[in-house]
C-alpha positions as CSV (number, residue, x, y, z in Angstrom):
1,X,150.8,89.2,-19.2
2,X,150.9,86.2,-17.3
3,X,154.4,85.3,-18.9
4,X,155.2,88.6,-17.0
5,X,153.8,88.0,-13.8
6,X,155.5,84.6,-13.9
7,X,158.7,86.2,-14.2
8,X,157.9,88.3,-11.3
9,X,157.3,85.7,-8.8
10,X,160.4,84.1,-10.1
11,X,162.7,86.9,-9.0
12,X,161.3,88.3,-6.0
13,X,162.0,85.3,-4.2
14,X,165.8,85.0,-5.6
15,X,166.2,88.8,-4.9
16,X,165.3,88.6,-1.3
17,X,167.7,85.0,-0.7
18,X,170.7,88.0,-1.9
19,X,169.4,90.5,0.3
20,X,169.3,88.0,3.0
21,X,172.5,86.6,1.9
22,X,174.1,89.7,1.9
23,X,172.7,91.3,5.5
24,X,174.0,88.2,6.9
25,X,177.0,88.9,5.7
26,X,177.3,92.3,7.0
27,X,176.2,91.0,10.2
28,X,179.0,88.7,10.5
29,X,181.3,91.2,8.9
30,X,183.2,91.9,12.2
31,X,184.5,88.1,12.6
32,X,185.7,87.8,9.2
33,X,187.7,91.2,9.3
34,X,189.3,89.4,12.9
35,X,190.5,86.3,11.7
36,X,192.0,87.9,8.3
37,X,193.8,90.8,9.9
38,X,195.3,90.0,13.1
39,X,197.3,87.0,13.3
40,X,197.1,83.3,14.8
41,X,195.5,82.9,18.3
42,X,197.7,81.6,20.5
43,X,197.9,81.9,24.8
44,X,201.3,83.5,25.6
45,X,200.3,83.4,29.5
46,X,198.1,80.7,30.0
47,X,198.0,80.7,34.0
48,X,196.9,84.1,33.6
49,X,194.4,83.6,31.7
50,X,192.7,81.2,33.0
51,X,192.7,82.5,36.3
52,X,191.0,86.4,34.7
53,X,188.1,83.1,32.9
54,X,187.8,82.0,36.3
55,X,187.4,85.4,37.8
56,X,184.7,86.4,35.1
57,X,183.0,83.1,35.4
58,X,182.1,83.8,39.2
59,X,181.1,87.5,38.5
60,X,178.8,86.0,35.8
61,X,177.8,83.4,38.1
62,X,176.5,85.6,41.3
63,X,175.3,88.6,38.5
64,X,173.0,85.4,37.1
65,X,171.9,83.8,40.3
66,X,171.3,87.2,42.5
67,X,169.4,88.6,39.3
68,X,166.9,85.8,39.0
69,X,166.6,85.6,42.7
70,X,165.9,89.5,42.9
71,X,163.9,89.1,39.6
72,X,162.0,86.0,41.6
73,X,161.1,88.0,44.7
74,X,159.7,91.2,42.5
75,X,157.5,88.8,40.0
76,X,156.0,87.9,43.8
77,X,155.3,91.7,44.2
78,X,153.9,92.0,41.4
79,X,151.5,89.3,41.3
80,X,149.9,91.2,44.5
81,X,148.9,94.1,42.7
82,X,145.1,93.9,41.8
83,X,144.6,96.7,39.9
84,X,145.6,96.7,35.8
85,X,146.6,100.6,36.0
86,X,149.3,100.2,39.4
87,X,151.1,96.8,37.5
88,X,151.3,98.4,34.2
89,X,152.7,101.3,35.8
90,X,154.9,98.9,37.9
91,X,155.9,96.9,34.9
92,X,157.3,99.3,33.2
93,X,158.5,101.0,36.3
94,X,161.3,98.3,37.1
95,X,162.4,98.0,32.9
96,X,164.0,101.8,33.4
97,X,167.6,100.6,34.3
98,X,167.0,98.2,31.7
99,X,165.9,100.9,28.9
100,X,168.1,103.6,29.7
101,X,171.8,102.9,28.9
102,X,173.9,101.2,31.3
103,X,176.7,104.3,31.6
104,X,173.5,106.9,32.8
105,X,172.7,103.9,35.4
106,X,176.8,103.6,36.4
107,X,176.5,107.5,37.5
108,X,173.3,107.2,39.1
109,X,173.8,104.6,41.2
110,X,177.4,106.4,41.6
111,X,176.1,109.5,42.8
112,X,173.6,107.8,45.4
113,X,175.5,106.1,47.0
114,X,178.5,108.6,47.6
115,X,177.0,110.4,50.3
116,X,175.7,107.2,52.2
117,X,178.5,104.6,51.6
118,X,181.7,103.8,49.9
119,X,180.4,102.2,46.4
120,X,182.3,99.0,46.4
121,X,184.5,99.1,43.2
122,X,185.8,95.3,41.9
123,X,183.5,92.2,41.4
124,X,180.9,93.1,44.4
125,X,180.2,96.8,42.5
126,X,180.1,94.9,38.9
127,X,177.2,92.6,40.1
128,X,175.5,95.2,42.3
129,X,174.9,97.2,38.8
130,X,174.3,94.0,36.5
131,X,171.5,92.9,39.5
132,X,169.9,96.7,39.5
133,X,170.2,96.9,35.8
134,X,168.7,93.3,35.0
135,X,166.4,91.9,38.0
136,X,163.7,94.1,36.4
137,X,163.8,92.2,33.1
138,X,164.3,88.5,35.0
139,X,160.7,89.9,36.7
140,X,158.7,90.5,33.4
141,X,160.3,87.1,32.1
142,X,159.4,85.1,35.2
143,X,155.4,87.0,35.4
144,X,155.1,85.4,31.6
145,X,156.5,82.3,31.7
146,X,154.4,81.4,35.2
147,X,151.4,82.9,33.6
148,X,151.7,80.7,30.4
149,X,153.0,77.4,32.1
150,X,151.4,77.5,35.5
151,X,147.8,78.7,34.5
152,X,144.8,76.6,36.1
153,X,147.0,73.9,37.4
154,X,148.1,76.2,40.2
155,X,144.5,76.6,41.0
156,X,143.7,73.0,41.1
157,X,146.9,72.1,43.8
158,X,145.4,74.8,46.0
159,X,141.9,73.3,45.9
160,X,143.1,70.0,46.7
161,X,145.1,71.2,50.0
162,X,149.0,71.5,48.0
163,X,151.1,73.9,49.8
164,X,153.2,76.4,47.4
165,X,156.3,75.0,48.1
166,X,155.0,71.7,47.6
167,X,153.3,72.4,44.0
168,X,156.4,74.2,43.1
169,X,158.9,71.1,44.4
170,X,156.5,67.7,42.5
171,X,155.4,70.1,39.4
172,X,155.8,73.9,38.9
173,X,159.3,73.5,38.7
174,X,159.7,70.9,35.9
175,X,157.0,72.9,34.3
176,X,159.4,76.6,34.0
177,X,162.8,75.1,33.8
178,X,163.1,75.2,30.7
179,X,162.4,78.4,29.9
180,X,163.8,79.9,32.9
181,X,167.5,78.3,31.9
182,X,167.2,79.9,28.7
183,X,166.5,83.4,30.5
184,X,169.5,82.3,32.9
185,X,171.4,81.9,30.0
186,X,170.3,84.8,27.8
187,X,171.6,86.9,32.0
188,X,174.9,85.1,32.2
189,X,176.2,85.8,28.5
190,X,175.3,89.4,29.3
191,X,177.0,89.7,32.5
192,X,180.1,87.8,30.8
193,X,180.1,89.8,27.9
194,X,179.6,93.0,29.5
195,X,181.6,96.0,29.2
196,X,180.8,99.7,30.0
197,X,180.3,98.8,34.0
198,X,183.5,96.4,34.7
199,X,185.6,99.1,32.2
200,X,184.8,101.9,35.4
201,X,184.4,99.6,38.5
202,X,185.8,96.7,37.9
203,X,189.1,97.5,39.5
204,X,192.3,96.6,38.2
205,X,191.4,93.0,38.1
206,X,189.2,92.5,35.0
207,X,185.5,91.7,35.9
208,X,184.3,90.6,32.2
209,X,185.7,88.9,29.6
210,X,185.4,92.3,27.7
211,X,187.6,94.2,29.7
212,X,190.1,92.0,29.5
213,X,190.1,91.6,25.7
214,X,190.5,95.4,25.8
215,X,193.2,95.7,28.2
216,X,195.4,93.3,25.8
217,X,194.6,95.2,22.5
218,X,195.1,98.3,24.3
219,X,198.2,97.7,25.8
220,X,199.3,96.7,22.6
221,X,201.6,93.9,24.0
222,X,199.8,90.1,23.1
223,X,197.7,90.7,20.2
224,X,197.3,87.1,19.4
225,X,196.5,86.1,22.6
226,X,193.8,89.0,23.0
227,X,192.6,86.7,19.3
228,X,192.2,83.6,21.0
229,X,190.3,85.0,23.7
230,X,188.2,86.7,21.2
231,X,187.9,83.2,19.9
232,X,186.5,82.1,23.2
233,X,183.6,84.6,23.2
234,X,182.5,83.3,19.6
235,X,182.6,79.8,20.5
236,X,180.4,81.1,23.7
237,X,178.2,83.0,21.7
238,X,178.3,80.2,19.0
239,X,176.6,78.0,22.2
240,X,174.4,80.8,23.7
241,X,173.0,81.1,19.6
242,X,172.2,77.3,20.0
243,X,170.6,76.9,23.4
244,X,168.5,80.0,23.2
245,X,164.9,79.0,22.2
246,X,162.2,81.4,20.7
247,X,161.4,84.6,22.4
248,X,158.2,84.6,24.8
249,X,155.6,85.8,23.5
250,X,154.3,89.8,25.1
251,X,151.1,89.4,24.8
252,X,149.9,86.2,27.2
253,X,145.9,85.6,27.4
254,X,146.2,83.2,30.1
255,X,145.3,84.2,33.8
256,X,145.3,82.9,37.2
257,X,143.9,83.9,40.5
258,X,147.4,85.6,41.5
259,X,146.9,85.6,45.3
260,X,147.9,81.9,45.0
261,X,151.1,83.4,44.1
262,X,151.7,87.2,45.5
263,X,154.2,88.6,48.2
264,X,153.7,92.2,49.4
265,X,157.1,92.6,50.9
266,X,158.5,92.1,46.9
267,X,156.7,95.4,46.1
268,X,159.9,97.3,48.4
269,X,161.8,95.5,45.7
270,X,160.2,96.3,42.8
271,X,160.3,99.7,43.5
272,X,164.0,99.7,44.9
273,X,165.8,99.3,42.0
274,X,164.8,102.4,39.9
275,X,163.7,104.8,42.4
276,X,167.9,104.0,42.9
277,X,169.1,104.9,40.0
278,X,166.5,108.1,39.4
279,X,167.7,109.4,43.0
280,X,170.9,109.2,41.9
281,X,170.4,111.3,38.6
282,X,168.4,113.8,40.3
283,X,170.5,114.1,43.2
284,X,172.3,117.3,41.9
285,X,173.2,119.9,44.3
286,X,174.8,123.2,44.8
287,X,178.2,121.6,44.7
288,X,178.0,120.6,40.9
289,X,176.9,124.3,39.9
290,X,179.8,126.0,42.1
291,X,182.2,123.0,40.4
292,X,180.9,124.1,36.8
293,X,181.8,127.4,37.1
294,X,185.4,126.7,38.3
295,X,185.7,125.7,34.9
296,X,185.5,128.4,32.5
297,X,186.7,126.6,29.2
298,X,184.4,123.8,29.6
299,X,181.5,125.7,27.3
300,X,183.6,124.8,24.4
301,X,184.1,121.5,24.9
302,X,180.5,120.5,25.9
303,X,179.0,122.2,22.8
304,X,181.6,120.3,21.0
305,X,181.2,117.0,22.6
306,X,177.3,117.4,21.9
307,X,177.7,119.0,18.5
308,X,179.2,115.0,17.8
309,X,176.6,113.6,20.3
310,X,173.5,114.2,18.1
311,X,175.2,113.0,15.0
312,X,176.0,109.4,16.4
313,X,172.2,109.8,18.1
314,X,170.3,110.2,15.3
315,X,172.3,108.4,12.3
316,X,172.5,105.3,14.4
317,X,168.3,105.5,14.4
318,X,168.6,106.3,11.0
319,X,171.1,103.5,10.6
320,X,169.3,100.9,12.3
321,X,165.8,101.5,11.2
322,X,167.5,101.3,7.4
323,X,168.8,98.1,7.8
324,X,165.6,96.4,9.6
325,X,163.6,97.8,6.3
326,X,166.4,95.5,4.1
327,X,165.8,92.7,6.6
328,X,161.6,93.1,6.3
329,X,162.2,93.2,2.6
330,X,164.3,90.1,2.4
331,X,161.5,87.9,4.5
332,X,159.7,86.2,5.0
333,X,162.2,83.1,4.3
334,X,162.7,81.2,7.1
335,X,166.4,80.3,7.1
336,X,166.7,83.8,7.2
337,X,164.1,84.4,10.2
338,X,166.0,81.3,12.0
339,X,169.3,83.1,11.7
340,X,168.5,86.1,12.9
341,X,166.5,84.5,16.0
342,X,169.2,82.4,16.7
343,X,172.4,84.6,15.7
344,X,174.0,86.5,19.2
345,X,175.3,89.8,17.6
346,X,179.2,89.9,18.2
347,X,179.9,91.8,21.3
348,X,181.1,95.7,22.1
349,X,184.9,95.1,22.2
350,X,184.9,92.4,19.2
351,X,183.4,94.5,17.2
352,X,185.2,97.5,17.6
353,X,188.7,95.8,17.1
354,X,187.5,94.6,14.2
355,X,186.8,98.1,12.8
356,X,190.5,99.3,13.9
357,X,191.1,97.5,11.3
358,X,190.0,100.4,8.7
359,X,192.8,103.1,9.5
360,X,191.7,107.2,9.3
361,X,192.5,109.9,11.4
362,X,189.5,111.9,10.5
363,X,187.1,112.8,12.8
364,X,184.4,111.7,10.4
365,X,185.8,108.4,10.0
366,X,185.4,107.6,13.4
367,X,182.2,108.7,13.6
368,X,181.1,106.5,11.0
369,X,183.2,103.4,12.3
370,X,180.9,104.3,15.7
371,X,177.6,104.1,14.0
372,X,178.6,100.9,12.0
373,X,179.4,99.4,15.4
374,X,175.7,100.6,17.2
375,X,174.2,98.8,14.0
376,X,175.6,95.9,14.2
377,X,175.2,95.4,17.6
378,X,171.6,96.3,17.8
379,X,170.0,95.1,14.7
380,X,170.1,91.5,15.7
381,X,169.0,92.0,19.7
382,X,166.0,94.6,18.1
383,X,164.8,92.4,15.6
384,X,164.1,89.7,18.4
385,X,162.6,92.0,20.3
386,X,160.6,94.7,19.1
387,X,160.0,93.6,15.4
388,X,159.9,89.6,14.7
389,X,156.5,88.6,16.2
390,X,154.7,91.5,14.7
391,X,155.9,90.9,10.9
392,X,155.2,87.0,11.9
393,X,151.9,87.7,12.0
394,X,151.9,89.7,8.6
395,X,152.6,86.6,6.8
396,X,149.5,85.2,5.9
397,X,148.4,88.6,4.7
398,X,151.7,88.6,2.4
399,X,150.9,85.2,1.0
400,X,147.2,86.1,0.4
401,X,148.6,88.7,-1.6
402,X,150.9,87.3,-3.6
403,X,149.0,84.2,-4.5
404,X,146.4,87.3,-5.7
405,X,149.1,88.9,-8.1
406,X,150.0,91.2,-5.7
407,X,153.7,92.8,-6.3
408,X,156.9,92.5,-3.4
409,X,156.7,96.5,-4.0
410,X,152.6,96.9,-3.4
411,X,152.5,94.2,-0.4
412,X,155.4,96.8,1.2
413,X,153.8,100.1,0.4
414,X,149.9,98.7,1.5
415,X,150.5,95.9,4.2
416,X,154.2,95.4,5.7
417,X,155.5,99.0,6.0
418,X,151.9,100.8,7.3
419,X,151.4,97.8,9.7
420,X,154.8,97.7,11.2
421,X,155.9,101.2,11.0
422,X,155.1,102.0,14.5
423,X,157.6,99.0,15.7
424,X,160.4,100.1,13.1
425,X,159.5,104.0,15.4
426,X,160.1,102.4,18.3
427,X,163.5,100.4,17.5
428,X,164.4,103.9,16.1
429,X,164.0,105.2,18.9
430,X,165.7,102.5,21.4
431,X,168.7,102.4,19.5
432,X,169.3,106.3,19.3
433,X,168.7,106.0,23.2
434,X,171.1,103.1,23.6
435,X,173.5,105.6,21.4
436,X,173.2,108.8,23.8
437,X,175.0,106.9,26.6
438,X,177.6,104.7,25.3
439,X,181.1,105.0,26.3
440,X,182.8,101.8,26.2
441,X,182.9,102.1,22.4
442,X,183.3,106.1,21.9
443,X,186.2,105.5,24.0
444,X,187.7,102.6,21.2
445,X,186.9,103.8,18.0
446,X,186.1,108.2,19.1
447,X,188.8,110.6,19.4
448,X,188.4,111.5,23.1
449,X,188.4,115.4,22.6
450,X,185.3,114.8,20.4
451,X,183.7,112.1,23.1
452,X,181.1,113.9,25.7
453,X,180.6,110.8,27.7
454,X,184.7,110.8,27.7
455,X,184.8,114.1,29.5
456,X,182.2,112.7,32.1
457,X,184.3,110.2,32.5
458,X,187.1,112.6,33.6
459,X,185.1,114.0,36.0
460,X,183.9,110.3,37.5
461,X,187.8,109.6,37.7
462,X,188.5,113.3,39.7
463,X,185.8,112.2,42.3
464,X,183.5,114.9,40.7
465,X,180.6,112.2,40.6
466,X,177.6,114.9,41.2
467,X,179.3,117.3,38.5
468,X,179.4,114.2,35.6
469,X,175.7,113.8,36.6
470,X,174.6,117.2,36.0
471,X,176.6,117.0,32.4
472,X,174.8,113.7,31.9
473,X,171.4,115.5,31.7
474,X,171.7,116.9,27.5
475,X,172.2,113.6,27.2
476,X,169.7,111.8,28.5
477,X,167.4,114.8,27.2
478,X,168.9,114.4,23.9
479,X,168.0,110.6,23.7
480,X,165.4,110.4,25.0
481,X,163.7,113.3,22.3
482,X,165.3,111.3,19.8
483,X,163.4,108.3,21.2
484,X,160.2,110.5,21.7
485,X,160.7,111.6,17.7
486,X,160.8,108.2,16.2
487,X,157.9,106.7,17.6
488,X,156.1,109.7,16.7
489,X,157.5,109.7,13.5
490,X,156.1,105.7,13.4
491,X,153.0,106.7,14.4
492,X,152.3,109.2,12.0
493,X,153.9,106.9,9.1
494,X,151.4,104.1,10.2
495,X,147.7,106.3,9.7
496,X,149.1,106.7,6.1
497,X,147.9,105.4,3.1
498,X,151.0,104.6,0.7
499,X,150.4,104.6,-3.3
C-alpha cells in the first residue's frame, strides 16, 4: 500500500510537467506554424515601413498618454464618492466599454456621434475609441495602486502642512511609478497591437501595427515582409512578457481618508465615457425600422449569420473553460505559473495567419479555425485575470492534502474545482461575450456570407450606421445570456459536493 501511494506521488507530478509542457505548446502553436510555413522575413520597402512604425508608434503614444490622463482625472472622481453602494456602482460603471467587445463600442460611439458631428476617421478617431474604451480600466488600476502605495503616508504630509502637488512631486510619485509604467505599458501594447477599431476607422493610412500586417497578407503581394513585421510584434511582445510585473491584487484592505485626494468635476468623466457608448446603442430610431424593411431578403441572412453566431459563442466558452481545467490540473508548478503570468498571448492578425495555414473550404472548418483563434487568445489574458490569484490561494490546501495521502483526482473533485468553479463561470462567460462581437477575425478566417458582424459591417460602410446598430442587438443579447449562463452554471457547480 504504501509502495502504491509512493508510486502515486511519483507520477502525478511528472504527468502534470507534460500537461504543462504540452498547453505551452499549444499556446505558442501559432509562432511555430509562422516561421515553418511562410518563408524568410525580409523588408522589400523599408522607407515604407518604417514610416507606417512611426505612424503606429504616435497613435500608441497619444492612445497611452490621453488614457492615463483620462484614467487620472476619473480615479479623482472617484475618490470623492463617500458612499460604498454609488463607487461600486461607479466602478463597474466606467469597465462597460472595457467588458463589452470593442466592435459593439465602434458602432455605439458611431451612431452617437452621427447626428452631432462628423466622427473623425484616421489616427484622431483610433485614439478617441482606445481613450473611451480603456480610461475606465487606467481608473480602477490607478484607485489600487494609490490605495496600496500611498496609504497613511498621504495622511501624514497633510498633517504636517504638504500641499498635494508637493507630496506627489518629493514622494507619491517615486512611490507609483513603478507600477503605473507597467499599466502604461500593459495600454500601449494594446493600442499598438490593436485591430478591430484601426481595420474600420483608421483610414487608408494604417493606425496599428495589425492593420498593416493584414493589409500585406491580404493583398497578397510581400508575404515575407508582412513575416518580418510579424517578427517585430513577437520581439515586442517578447519585451512587454518581460517588463510586465505581477498583476495587482482586487481585493486591497488598505484605506485612506480620500478627501485628501478627490475631485468632483472627475465624476462628469467618469460617467462620460459609457453613458457614450450606451446612448449610442440605444439611439435607434424610426429610420432603422423603415431601412429594415426595404430589405426583404435580409431574414435569411440574419438567421443564418446568427444560426453560426451561437456556435462560435458558446464553443469558444466551452473551449476556453476546457483548456483553463487542463491548465488547473497541470499546477501548481511554478515555471508553469511564471509562464503563463509572464507569456503575452500572440495577437489577432498573428494568429489568424498562422491558421490560414490549414487549408478547407468548409464552412465547419472555419468555424473551428475561429474558435481555436478565441482560445488562444483569451486563455492567457483570463488566466491573469480572473483565475490565477484565486487558485494561488488554494495551494496550501492542495499541499495539506497531498502530504495527507490525498489523490491529484480527490483534491480536484473536493477542493480545486468546487472552490474555483465560479471563476472558471465567469471566464466562460467573458470569453463567449468577447466572441459575440468580434469581427476583425470572422472577417480572416469566416466565410463572409456566414459572418453576422460582416453584414453589419456592410451597412457601417453604406452609411446605414443606426440600421447596423439595431442588427447589433441579438448579439449583444446573445452574449451577454451566454455570459449570464456560465456564471450561473459556476454558481450552481460551486454549492456541489463532488464524489
Amino acid at each position: 500500500m504504501v509502495k502504491s501511494n509512493a508510486m502515486i506521488l511519483k507520477f502525478r507530478p511528472s504527468f502534470r510537467r507534460v500537461l504543462s509542457l504540452l498547453i505551452s505548446f499549444y499556446l505558442l502553436l501559432p509562432l511555430f506554424l509562422l516561421f515553418f510555413s511562410l518563408g524568410v522575413p525580409h523588408f522589400s520597402d523599408g522607407k515604407r515601413v518604417f514610416s507606417s512604425l512611426n505612424h503606429i508608434l504616435l497613435q500608441a503614444s497619444l492612445s497611452t498618454f490621453l488614457s492615463l490622463f483620462m484614467g487620472f482625472v476619473m480615479a479623482l472622481g472617484l475618490f470623492s464618492l463617500k458612499k460604498s453602494w454609488l463607487k461600486f456602482f461607479f466602478e463597474n460603471w466606467i469597465l462597460i466599454p472595457v467588458w463589452i467587445p470593442s466592435f459593439f463600442v465602434l458602432i455605439g460611439v458611431l451612431n452617437f456621434c452621427q447626428n452631432l458631428f462628423l466622427f473623425p476617421f484616421g489616427m484622431m478617431g483610433v485614439v478617441l475609441l482606445h481613450v473611451i474604451m480603456m480610461s475606465g480600466l487606467c481608473a480602477i488600476s490607478l484607485v489600487q495602486i494609490i490605495q496600496s502605495q500611498w496609504c497613511g503616508q498621504l495622511e501624514l504630509a497633510w498633517i504636517e502642512g504638504a500641499s498635494r502637488w508637493f507630496f506627489f512631486r518629493r514622494a507619491g510619485w517615486s512611490q507609483i511609478k513603478g507600477p503605473t509604467g507597467t499599466l502604461a505599458l500593459v495600454i500601449f501594447a494594446m493600442s499598438f497591437t490593436s485591430f478591430t477599431i484601426p481595420l474600420v476607422v483608421g483610414g487608408v493610412k494604417s493606425s496599428s501595427l495589425e492593420v498593416f500586417i493584414y493589409q500585406q497578407f491580404h493583398l497578397g503581394k510581400d508575404l515575407d515582409q508582412a513575416l518580418a513585421l510579424l517578427l517585430i510584434e513577437i520581439v515586442f511582445l517578447i519585451v512587454v512578457s518581460l517588463f510586465i510585473r505581477h498583476p495587482i491584487k482586487k481585493n486591497i484592505s488598505h484605506h485612506f481618508n480620500q478627501k485628501y485626494l478627490s475631485w468632483r468635476p472627475g465624476l462628469f468623466f467618469v460617467f462620460l465615457n459609457t453613458a457614450i457608448v450606451l446612448m449610442g446603442l440605444l439611439g435607434v430610431g424610426k429610420t432603422s425600422w423603415s431601412q429594415l424593411q426595404q430589405w426583404p431578403q435580409l431574414g435569411d441572412m440574419l438567421i443564418k449569420g446568427l444560426f453560426w453566431s451561437f456556435l462560435i459563442v458558446f464553443f469558444t466558452g466551452v473551449f476556453v473553460v476546457g483548456l483553463q481545467c487542463l491548465i488547473l490540473m497541470a499546477l501548481p508548478l511554478s515555471g508553469f505559473r511564471k509562464f503563463l503570468l509572464g507569456f503575452s498571448a500572440p495577437s489577432g492578425v498573428m494568429i489568424g495567419v498562422a491558421l490560414l495555414v490549414f487549408e478547407g473550404s468548409q464552412h465547419w472548418m472555419g468555424l473551428l479555425k475561429l474558435i481555436v483563434a478565441f482560445t488562444l487568445i483569451m486563455t492567457p489574458v483570463l488566466y491573469r485575470w480572473m483565475v490565477d490569484q484565486k487558485f494561488h490561494s488554494l495551494v496550501y490546501q492542495i499541499e495539506i492534502s497531498q502530504t495527507m495521502g490525498a489523490s491529484w483526482s480527490m483534491i480536484w473533485k473536493r477542493i480545486v474545482f468546487p472552490q474555483m468553479a465560479v471563476e472558471l463561470g465567469q471566464v466562460a462567460g467573458v470569453s463567449s461575450l468577447w466572441a459575440s462581437g468580434d469581427y476583425a477575425l470572422s472577417n480572416m478566417l469566416l466565410d463572409k456570407t456566414y459572418s453576422y458582424t460582416q453584414l453589419l459591417s456592410h451597412f457601417m460602410n453604406s452609411y446605414r450606421i443606426e440600421l447596423a446598430t439595431l442588427l447589433l442587438w441579438p448579439l449583444l443579447i446573445m452574449g451577454l445570456f451566454f455570459y449570464f449562463l456560465w456564471l450561473g452554471v459556476g454558481y450552481v457547480l460551486s454549492g456541489k459536493s463532488f464524489s
